[in-house]
C-alpha positions as CSV (number, residue, x, y, z in Angstrom):
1,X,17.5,84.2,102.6
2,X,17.9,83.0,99.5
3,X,14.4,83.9,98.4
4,X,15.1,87.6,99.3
5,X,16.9,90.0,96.8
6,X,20.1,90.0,99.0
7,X,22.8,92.5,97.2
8,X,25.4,90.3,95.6
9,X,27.9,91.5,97.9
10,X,26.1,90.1,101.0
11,X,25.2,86.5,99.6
12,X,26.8,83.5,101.2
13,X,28.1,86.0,104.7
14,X,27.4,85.5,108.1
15,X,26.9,87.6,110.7
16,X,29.8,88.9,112.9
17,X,29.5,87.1,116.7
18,X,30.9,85.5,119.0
19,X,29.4,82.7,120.7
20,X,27.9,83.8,124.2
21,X,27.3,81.1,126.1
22,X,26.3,80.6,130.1
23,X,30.1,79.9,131.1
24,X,31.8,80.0,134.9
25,X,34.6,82.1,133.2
26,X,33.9,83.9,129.7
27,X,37.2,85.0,128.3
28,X,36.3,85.6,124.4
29,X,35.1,89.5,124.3
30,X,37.9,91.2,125.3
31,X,35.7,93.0,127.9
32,X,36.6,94.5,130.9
33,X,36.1,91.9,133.8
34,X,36.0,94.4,136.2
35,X,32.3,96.6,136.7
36,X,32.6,100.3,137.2
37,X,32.9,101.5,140.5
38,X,29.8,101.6,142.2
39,X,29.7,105.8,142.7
40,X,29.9,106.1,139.0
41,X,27.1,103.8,138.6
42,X,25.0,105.8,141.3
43,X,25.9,109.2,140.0
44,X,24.9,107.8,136.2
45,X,21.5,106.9,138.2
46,X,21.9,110.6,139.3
47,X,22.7,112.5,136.3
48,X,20.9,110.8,133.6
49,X,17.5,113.2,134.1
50,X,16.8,113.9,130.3
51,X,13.4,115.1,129.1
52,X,12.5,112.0,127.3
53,X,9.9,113.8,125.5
54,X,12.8,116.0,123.5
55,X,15.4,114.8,120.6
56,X,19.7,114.7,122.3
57,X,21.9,117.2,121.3
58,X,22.4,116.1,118.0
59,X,25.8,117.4,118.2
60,X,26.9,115.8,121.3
61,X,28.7,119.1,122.3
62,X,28.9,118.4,126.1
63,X,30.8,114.6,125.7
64,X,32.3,116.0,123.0
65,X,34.0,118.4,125.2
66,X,34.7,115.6,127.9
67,X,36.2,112.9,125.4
68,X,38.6,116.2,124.1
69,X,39.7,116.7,128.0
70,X,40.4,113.2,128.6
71,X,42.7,112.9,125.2
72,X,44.5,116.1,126.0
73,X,45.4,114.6,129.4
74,X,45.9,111.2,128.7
75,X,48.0,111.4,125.1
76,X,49.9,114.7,126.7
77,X,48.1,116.4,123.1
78,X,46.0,119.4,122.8
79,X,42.7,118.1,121.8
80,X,39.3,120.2,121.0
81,X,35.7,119.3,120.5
82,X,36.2,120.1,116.7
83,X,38.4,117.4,116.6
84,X,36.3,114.7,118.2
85,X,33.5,112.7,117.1
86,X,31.0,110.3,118.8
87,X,28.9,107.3,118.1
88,X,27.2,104.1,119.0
89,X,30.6,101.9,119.8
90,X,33.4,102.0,117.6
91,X,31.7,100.1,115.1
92,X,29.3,102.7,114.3
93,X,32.4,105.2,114.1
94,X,33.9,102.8,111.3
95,X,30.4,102.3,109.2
96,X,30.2,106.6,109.2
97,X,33.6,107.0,108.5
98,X,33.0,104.1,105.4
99,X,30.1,105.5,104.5
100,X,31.7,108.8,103.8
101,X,35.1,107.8,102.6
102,X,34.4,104.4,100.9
103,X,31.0,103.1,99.3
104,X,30.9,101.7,95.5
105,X,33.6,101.5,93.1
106,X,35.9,101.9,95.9
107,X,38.7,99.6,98.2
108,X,39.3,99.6,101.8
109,X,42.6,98.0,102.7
110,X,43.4,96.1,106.2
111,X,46.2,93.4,107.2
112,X,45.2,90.1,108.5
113,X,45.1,88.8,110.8
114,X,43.5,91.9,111.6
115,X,39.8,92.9,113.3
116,X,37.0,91.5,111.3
117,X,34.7,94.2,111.4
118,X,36.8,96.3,109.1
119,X,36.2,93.6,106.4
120,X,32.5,92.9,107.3
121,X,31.7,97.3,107.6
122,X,33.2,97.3,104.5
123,X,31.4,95.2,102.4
124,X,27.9,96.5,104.3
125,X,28.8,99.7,103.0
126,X,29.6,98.5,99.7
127,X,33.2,98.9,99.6
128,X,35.6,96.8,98.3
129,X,37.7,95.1,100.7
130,X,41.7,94.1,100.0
131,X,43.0,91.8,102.4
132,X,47.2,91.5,102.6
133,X,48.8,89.0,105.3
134,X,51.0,90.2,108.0
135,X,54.3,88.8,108.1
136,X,53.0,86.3,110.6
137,X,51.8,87.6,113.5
138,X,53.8,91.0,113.0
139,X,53.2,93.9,110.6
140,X,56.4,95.3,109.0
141,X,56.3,98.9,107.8
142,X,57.9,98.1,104.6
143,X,55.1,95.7,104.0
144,X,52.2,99.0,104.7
145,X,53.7,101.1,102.2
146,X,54.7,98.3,99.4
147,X,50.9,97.4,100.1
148,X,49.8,101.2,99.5
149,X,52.0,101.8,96.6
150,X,50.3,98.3,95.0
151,X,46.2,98.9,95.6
152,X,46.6,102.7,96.6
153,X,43.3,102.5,98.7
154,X,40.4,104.7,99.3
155,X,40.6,103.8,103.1
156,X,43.7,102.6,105.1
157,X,42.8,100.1,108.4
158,X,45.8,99.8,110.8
159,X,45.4,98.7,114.3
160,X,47.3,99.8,117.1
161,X,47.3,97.1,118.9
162,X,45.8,94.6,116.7
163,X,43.3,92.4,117.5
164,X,44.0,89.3,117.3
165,X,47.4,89.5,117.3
166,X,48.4,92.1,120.4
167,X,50.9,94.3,119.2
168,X,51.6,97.6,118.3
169,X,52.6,99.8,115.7
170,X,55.5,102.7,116.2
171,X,54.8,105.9,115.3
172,X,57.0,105.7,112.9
173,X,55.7,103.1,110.8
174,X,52.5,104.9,111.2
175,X,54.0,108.0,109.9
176,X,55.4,106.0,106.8
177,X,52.2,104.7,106.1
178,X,50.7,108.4,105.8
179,X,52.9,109.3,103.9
180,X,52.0,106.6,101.4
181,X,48.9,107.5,101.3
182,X,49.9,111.2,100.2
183,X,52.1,110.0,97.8
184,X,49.0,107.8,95.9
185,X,47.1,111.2,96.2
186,X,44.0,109.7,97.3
187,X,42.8,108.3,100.2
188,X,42.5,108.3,104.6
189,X,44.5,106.2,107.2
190,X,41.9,104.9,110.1
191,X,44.3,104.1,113.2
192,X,42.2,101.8,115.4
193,X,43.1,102.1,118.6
194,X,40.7,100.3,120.5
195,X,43.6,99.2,123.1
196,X,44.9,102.2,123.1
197,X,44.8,102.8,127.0
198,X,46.6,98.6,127.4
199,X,49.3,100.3,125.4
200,X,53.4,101.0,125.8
201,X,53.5,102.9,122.3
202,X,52.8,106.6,122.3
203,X,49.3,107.1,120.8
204,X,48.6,107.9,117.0
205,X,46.3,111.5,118.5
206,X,50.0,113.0,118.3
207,X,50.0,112.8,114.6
208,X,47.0,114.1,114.1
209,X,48.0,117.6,113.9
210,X,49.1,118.8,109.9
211,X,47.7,115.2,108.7
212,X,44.2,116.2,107.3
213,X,43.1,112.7,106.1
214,X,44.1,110.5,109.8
215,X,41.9,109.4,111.4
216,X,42.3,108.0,115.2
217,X,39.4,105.9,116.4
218,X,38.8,104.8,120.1
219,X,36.3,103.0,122.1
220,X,35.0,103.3,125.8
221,X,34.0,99.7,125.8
222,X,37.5,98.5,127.1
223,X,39.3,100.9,129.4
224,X,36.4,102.3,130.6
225,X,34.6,99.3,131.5
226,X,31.6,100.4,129.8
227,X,30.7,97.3,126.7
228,X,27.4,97.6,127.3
229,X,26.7,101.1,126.9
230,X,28.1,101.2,123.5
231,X,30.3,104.4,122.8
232,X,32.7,104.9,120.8
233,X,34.8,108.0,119.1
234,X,37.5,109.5,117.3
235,X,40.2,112.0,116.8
236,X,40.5,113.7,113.5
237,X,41.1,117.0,111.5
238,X,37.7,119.0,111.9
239,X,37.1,119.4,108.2
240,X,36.5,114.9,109.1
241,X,33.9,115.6,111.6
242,X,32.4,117.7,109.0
243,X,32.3,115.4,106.6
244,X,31.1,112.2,108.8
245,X,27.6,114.7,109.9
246,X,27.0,114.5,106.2
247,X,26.3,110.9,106.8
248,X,25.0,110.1,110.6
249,X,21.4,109.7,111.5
250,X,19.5,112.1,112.9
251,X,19.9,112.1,116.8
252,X,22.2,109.2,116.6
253,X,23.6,108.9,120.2
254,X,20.5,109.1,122.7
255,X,20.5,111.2,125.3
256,X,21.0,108.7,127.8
257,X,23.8,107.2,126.3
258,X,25.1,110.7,126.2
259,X,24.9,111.5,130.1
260,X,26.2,107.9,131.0
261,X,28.8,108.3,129.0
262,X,30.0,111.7,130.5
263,X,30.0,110.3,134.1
264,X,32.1,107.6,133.0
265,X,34.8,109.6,131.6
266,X,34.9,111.8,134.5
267,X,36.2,108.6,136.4
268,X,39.0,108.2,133.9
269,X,41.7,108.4,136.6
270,X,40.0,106.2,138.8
271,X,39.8,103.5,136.0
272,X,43.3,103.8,135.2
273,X,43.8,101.8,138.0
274,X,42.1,99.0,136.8
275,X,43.8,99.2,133.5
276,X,47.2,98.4,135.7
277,X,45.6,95.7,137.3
278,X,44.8,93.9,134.0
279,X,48.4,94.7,132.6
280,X,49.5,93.2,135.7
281,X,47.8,90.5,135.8
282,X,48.7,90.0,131.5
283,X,52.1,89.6,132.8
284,X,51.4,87.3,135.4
285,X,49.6,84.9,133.3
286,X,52.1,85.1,130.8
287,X,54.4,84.5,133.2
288,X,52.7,81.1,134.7
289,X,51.6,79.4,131.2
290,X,55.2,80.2,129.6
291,X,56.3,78.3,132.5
292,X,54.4,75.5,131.6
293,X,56.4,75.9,128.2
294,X,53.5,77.5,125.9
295,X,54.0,80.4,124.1
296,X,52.3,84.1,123.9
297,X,53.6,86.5,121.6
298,X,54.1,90.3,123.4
299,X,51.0,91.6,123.9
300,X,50.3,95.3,124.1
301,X,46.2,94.8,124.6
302,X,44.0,93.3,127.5
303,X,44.4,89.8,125.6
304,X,46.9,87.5,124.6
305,X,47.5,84.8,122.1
306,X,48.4,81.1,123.3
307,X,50.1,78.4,122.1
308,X,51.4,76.7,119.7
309,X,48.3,74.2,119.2
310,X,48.0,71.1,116.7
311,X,44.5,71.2,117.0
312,X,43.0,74.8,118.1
313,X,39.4,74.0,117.6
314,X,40.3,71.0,119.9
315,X,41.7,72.7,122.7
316,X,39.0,75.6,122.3
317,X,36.5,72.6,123.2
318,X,38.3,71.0,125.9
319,X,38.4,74.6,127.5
320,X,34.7,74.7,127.2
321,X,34.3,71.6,128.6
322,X,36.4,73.0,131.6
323,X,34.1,76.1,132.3
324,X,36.4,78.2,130.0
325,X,35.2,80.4,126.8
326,X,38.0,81.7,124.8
327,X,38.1,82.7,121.5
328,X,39.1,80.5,118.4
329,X,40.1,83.5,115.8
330,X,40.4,81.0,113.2
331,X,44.4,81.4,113.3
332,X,46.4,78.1,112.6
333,X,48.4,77.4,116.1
334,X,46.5,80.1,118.6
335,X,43.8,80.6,120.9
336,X,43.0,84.1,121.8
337,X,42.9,84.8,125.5
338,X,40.9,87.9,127.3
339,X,42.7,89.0,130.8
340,X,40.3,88.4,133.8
341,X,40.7,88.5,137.2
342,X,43.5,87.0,138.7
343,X,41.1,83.9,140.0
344,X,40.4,84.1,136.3
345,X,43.3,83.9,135.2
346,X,45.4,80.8,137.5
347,X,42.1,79.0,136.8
348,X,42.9,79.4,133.3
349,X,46.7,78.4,133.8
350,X,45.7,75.0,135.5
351,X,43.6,74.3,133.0
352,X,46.4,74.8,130.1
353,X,48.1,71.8,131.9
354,X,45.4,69.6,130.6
355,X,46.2,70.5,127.0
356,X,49.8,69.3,126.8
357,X,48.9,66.8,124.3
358,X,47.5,69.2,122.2
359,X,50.7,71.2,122.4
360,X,52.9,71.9,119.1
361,X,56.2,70.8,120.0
362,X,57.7,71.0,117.0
């Protein structure tokens, strides 16, 4: 590319990814190992009878309505379609809410470790993008509002539970962090909750209500079991979902993904299940591997973090070598685990007792 007049920004980046490779046991996405159950896959078959020939609703008015049902059940929080917005995957949800909050000549703010795509959406949308460290592996609420009060930011990433990292932020600190935003009188807080449904906290939908400039963002890729047919949305004031159709294409979400997408959420309860199943199974593996005296910190997501390695990249390898693709997040000391099945999951346990040597013991 270096022919090409590249914006400055963009020069010397590569491209989000993560490897995807023909393993026995792929553990790096995060995905849902489970498929949907097989009536919601016939009734999509079913359903999805759009005229081909005509644009979507460009409004998405009928998932709309079914995304706002779901919230109001499953956060215990009123919720109506003027509050909720949809797009392709959650990624799509950050680059609109970037691309009308952010842009030049101003910041984006996120903690890492923290999920990449803020960083990289930021910079594609030519925001500037301020990176703070967590205190470790945690984030401490006093270290959000110092962090405001220092580069008072246009936009405000916090994730609840992060990814890499698993855990979750109280409401409390999340209210705190609000409120630092109001007091630099600029500004929105983005609360990704992308894990939301893996989570013990109560969700951030219940703040939404009086906060104008939160924003709660979600994705159907995880608990719904439903990666591949990208959808994602969020939970905001109305005057946001005003603001974000200043910037969306035309006819952004396709009809089909519209109809799938509405089947699936009609099967929330019967997913819930499977969303006990991997929390179980989390535990279980936890369980087995701290046996073997390795470490994960509390996880409140469908992953975990292992270790304490002396040589991540290493171990990463040696896992691959076994069948096993897990994901190196660039931390010193960790590998990031997804939750499989449970056959998954004790393969993955017997296979941690071949990495003792790479083991941190002090």
């Amino acid at each position: 590319m270096s022919d090409l007049p590249l914006r400055p920004e963009l020069v010397g980046r590569t491209a989000y990814g993560a490897p995807q490779l023909d393993v026995p046991i792929a553990l790096n996405t995060n995905e849902n190992p489970y498929p949907p159950p097989p009536e919601m896959i016939s009734e999509i078959g079913r359903r999805i009878e759009p005229e081909l020939n005509r644009y979507p609703d460009r409004d998405a008015a009928r998932l709309r309505d079914a995304l706002a049902g779901y919230l109001s059940e499953q956060t215990g929080v009123a919720v109506g379609r003027g509050e909720v917005w949809a797009a392709n995957g959650s990624n799509e949800i950050l680059q609109q809410i970037l691309q009308a909050f952010g842009g030049p000549g101003r910041t984006a703010l996120g903690f890492t470790p923290g999920y990449t795509m803020h960083e990289l959406i930021s910079h594609a949308t030519g925001t500037g993008f301020i990176e703070v460290p967590r205190d470790g592996l945690l984030l401490p609420t006093d270290r959000i509002v110092a962090a405001v009060r220092e580069h008072r930011p246009d936009v405000l990433f916090l994730c609840s539970p992060n990814n890499p990292t698993g855990d979750s932020l109280p409401l409390s600190a999340l209210e705190a962090a609000y409120n630092a935003v109001a007091e630099t009188g600029r500004g929105i807080v983005v609360v990704d909750e992308a894990y939301a449904e893996f989570a013990s906290v109560p969700s951030a939908v219940s703040l939404i209500a009086g906060r104008p400039r939160l924003i709660v963002t979600r994705t159907m890729s995880k608990a719904f079991a439903f990666a591949g047919a990208r959808v994602g949305y969020l939970v905001a004031d109305p005057a946001v979902i005003d603001a974000l159709q200043l910037v969306r294409l035309p006819y952004h979400l396709s009809a089909l993904t519209q109809s799938a997408a509405q089947v699936a959420v009609s099967y929330a309860t019967r997913l819930t299940e499977q969303i006990r199943r991997l929390c179980d199974t989390r535990e279980q593996f936890v369980a087995a591997v701290t046996a073997q005296g390795w470490v994960c910190p509390p996880s409140d997501a469908n992953f975990v973090l292992i270790g304490p390695f002396v040589d991540p990249p290493q171990a990463w390898q040696r896992l691959l070598e076994a069948g096993i693709l897990v994901r190196d997040v660039g931390l010193a000391r960790w590998l990031r685990v997804t939750i499989g099945t449970p056959e998954q999951m004790t393969r993955m346990a017997a296979a941690m007792r071949g990495l003792e040597d790479l083991r941190e013991t002090t």
